[in-house]
N, C-alpha and C positions, 0 to 999 in steps of 0.2 A: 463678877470678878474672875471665877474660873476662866469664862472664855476669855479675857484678857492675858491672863499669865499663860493661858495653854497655847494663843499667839506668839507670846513672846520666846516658848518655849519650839516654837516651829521654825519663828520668821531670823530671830537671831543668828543660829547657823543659817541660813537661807542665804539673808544678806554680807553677813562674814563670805561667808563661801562665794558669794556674787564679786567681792571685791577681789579675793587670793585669786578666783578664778581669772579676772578682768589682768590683773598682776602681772601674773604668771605668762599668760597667754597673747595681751594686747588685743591688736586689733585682727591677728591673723587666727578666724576662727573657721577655717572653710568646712560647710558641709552643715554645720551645727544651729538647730533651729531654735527657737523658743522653748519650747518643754524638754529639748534634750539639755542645754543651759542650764533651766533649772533643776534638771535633777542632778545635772552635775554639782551645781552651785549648792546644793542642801546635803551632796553626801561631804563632797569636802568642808565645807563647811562645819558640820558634824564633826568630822576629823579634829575639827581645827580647834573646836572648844574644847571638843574632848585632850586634844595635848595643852590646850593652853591651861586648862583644871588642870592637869599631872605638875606641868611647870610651875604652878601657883602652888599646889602643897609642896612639892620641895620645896619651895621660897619659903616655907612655913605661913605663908598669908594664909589667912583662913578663905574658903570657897561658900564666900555669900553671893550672893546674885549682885548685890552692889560691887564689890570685888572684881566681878567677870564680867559686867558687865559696864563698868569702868576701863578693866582693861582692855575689849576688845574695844571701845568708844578709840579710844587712845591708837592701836592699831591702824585701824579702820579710819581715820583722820589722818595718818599717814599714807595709808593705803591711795584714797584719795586725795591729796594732794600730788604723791606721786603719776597717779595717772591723770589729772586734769596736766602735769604738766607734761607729761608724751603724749598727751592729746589722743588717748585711747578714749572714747566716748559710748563705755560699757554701760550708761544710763539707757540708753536709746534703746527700749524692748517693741522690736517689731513685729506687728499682732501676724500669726501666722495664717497663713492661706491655705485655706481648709477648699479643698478640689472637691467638688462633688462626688459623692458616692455610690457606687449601685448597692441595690439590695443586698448582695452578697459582703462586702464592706461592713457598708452598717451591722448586717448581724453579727459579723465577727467584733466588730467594735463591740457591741451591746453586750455579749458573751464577756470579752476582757473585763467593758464598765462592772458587771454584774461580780464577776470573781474579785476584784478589787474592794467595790461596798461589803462583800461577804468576808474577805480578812480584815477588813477596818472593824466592820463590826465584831467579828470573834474575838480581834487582838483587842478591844477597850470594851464589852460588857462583862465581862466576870475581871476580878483580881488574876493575879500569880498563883497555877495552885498545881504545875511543876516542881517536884520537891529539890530539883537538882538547880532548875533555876532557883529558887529561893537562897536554896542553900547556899549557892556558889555567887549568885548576882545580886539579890535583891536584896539579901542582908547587907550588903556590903555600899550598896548602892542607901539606903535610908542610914546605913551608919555614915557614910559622905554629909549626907543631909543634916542629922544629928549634930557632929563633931564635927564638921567644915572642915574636915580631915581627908584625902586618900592614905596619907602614912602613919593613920593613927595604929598602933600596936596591936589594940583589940582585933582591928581587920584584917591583919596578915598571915591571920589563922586560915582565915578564908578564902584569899586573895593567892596564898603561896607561889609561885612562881607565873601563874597567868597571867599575861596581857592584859593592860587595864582599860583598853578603851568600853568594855561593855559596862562595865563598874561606872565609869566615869559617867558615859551615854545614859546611864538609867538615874544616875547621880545627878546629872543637869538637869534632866523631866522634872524630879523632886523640889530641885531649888528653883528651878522654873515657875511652878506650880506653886510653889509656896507651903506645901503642905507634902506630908506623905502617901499620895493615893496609888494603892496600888493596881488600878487600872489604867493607868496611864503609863505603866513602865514598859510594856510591849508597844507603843505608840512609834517608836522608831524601827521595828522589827517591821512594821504594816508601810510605811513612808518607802523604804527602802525596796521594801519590794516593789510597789509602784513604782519607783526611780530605777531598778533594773528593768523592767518591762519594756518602760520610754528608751532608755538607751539600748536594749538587747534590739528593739524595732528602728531605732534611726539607725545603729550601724548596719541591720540589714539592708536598711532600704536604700542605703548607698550604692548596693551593685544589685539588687532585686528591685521589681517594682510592688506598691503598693497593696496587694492583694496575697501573695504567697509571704508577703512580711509580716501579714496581720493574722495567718494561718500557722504562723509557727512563734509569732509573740502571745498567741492564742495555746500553743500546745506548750509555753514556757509560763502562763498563766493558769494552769491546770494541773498542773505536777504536783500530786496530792502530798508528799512528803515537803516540798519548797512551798509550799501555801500554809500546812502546818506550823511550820518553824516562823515562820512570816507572825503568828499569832502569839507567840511564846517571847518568853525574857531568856532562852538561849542565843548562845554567842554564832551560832551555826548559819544562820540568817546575816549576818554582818560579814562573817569570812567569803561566804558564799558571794555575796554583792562586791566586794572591794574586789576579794580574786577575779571574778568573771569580767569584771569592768576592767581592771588591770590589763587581762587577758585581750580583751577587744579592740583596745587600744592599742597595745602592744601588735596587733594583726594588721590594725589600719596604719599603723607607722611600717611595718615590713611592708606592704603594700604597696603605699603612698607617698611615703617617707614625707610626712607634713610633721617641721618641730612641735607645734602642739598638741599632736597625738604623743610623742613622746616622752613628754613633759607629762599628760595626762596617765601616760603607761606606768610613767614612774610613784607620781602623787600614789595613785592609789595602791600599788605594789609596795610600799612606804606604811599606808594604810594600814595594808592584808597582817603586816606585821603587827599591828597592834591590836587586831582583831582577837586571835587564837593563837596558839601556840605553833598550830598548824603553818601559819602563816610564813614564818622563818623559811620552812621550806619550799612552800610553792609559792612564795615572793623569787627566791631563790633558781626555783625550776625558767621562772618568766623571764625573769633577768639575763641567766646564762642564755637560754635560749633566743633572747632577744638580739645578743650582743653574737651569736654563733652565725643568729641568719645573715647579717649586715654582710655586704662587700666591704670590703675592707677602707675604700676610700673612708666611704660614710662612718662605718664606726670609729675612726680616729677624731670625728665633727662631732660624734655621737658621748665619747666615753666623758669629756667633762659634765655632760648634765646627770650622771650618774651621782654627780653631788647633792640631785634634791632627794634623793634617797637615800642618802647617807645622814643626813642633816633629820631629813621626818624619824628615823630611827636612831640618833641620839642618844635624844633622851631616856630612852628604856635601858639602853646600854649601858650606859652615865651613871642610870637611877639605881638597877638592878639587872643583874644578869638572868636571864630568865634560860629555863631549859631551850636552848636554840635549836638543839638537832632533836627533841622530844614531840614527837608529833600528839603521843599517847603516854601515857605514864607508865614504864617497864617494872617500875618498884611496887609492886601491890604486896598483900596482907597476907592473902590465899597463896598456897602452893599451885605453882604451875603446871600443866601438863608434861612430863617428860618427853619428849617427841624429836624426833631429828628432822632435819631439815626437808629434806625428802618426804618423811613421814604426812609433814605440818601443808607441805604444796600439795600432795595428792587430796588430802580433808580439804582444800582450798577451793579445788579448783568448782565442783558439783559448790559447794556452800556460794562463792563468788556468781558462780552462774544461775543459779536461782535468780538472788538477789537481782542482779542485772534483767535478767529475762524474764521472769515467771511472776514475779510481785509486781504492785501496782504501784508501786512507789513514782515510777518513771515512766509508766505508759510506756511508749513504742521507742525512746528516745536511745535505748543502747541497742535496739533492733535495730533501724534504723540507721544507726552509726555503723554496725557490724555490715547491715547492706551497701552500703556505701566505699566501705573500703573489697567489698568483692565485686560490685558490678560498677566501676567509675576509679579504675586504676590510676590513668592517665591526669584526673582530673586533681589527684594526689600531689605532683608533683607541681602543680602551679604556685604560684608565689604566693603566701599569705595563707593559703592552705595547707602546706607543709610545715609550716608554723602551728598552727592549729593540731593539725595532727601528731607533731611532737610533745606541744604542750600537754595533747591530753594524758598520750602514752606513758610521759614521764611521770605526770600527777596521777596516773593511776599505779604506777611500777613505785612510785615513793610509798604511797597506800598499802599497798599488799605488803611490800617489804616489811613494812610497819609488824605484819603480825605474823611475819614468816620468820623472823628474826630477834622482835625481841618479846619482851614478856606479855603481852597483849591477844596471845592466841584464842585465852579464852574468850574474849569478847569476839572474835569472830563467830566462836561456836554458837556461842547464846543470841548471835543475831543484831547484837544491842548495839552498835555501834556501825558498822561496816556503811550504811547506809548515809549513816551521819558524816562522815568523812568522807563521803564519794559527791557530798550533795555538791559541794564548790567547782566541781568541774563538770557538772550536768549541764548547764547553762553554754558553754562552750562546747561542750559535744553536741547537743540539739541546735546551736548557731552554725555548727562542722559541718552536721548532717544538710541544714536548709541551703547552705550556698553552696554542696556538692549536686546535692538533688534537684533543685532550683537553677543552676546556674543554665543549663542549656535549656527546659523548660519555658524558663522567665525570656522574654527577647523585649521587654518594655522597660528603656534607660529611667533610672530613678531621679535623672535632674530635672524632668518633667513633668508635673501633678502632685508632686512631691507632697506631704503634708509637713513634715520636720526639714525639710533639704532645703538652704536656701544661703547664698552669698554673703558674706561679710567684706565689706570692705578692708583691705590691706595697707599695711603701715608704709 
């Protein structure tokens, strides 16, 4: 019986997600293979239960499984009817064509395979034993279960102005499940990273080939801090995935400028908002920047679908105002350090530089970015790179400002934080750094042997 409901708790958003995706997108999917599909299709998806539980407790409906999964039946019968009748034919999964591979390949694959079995298993043999996750998610997450409530009273002790998608996400495992176990409430933390993996590697291998894509989907499968968080019921693992993905897309539409990257930049920039608190802002950072890089023609083509980002963010708005511009919480218990500005940047800058450089957290990935921008000037200014390079600069000048300026300084001191907030834009710097370093390296076109790369037909 377990393995049945822990199906249902996987395939549900999977196939929800398969349909909004199909929706959304039609039949112009260029570039986008099977495994990159489906991991789009199970994050949005995810998404999509998780806001359709928030909109069901406002409703005051209670949040049984029969409840959500009536409703999304209901949806999703829509869904399909409307694409059987534009004749999008998103059933059709074409088994992908896997190119032979040399030795060198395969062991990098084997490497990724291995890192992957090793967070699946860390994140589902022991419980929750994170005391902040508990505190903040997991309680909140069995009292859903409990009470078939998100706005019951008791929980808002808990919940206080934080985004509820992690509450919700760990809230559906349960009623999934049928039961309270809490081994299974990291089970989306481990999914998730597997699904940035696949899409961190098919958008490289759009302009790289096969082998330097599977050498830096490899050193983005290793980052001993994003494999951690991967196994845990914090929320840092979800911001991280929706921003980076956001991010990606966002680069392929400056690029490219193909509608469904855009669409796709938006969905989850919509997402990032409901992740963490965080999110407001570097949803915010992706956005403006998004809208800064366009020529002007295009952004005038561009600014109506700014609507599906408006619309994914709603309901929070609607429901509750949540700290918007609060990255961190400036109102603490403790007396703060007296320090002036000046004072707070000089302590900054040795404590910021460690971090970056010297710990293990990140391996070589802010070296590397730091080499990048001194030996490969020129390579700056190309399109969809300058993007990249903006986004990072600003998501990290958003960060720092964070503890130069409001009450948050001591958690820089104490170390306890800094890292955690830097994680959502690591993935996008190590993607910065491989198609600076890569680009003139690589001279093998990725439309060719491709493993993920592969045509869709057009509407």
């Amino acid at each position: 019986m377990i393995i049945i409901n822990l199906l249902t708790v996987i395939l549900v958003p999977f196939v929800f997600g398969r349909l909004l995706l199909s929706a959304l997108t039609g039949d112009e999917q260029p570039e986008i293979g099977f495994l990159e599909v489906s991991a789009l299709s199970f994050a949005i998806g995810l998404g999509g239960v998780t806001i359709l539980m928030y909109l069901l407790s406002w409703l005051n409906i209670p949040l049984t499984l029969l409840n959500i999964l009536a409703t999304l039946a209901g949806i999703s019968a829509i869904l399909i009817i409307f694409l059987f009748k534009e004749k999008s034919f998103f059933i059709r999964f074409k088994k992908p064509k896997f190119a032979s591979l040399d030795w060198q390949e395969w062991l990098l694959t084997g490497l990724i395979f291995i890192k992957i079995v090793f967070v699946f298993f860390s994140a589902l043999v022991k419980p929750v034993i994170d005391i902040d996750a508990i505190l903040y998610y997991s309680i909140v997450a069995k009292g859903i279960f409990y009470g078939q409530s998100f706005f019951a009273p008791y929980l808002q002790t808990f919940i206080a102005s934080k985004p509820p998608f992690p509450y919700l996400a760990q809230g559906w495992t349960l009623i999934g499940l049928q039961q309270p176990n809490d081994c299974y409430l990291k089970l989306f933390s481990a999914i998730l990273f597997l699904c940035l993996i696949i899409i961190f590697y098919s958008v490289l291998r759009r302009s790289l080939s096969r082998k330097p894509s599977l050498v830096f989907a490899f050193f983005l499968s290793t980052l001993p801090l994003l494999v951690y968080h991967a196994t845990t019921a914090y929320a840092d693992l979800l911001i991280t995935f929706y921003f980076s993905v956001a991010g990606l897309y966002s680069y392929l539409f400056i690029k490219q400028g193909q509608r469904n990257h855009l669409i796709l930049a938006l969905i989850f920039c919509g997402l990032t908002v409901w992740a963490k608190k965080a999110g407001f802002i570097l949803a915010g950072i992706d956005l403006f920047l998004l809208f800064i890089f366009l020529p002007r023609p295009q952004l005038k083509k561009t600014i109506p679908y700014l609507a599906i980002f408006l619309v994914l963010i709603a309901p929070i708005l609607a429901g509750r105002m949540i700290d918007t511009f609060g990255m961190l919480n400036p109102t603490l218990s403790f007396e703060q350090p007296q320090l002036s500005l000046e004072e707070k940047t000089s302590a900054m800058i040795p404590i910021v530089g460690k971090k970056l450089f010297l710990y293990a957290d990140w391996h070589l990935t802010w070296l590397l970015f730091l080499a990048a921008l001194i030996f490969f000037p020129k390579q700056l200014a190309k399109t969809g790179q300058n993007f990249l390079l903006a986004i990072i600069l600003l998501s990290l000048l958003a960060i720092l400002g964070q503890f130069a300026t409001a009450g948050s300084f001591r958690w820089l001191l104490d170390g306890t934080l800094l890292d955690r907030l830097l994680m959502p834009v690591v993935p996008l710097t190590l993607f910065f750094s491989g198609q600076i370093f890569l680009a003139k390296l690589d001279g093998t076109s990725p439309a060719k042997g491709s493993v993920l790369a592969k045509s869709v037909r057009k509407t």
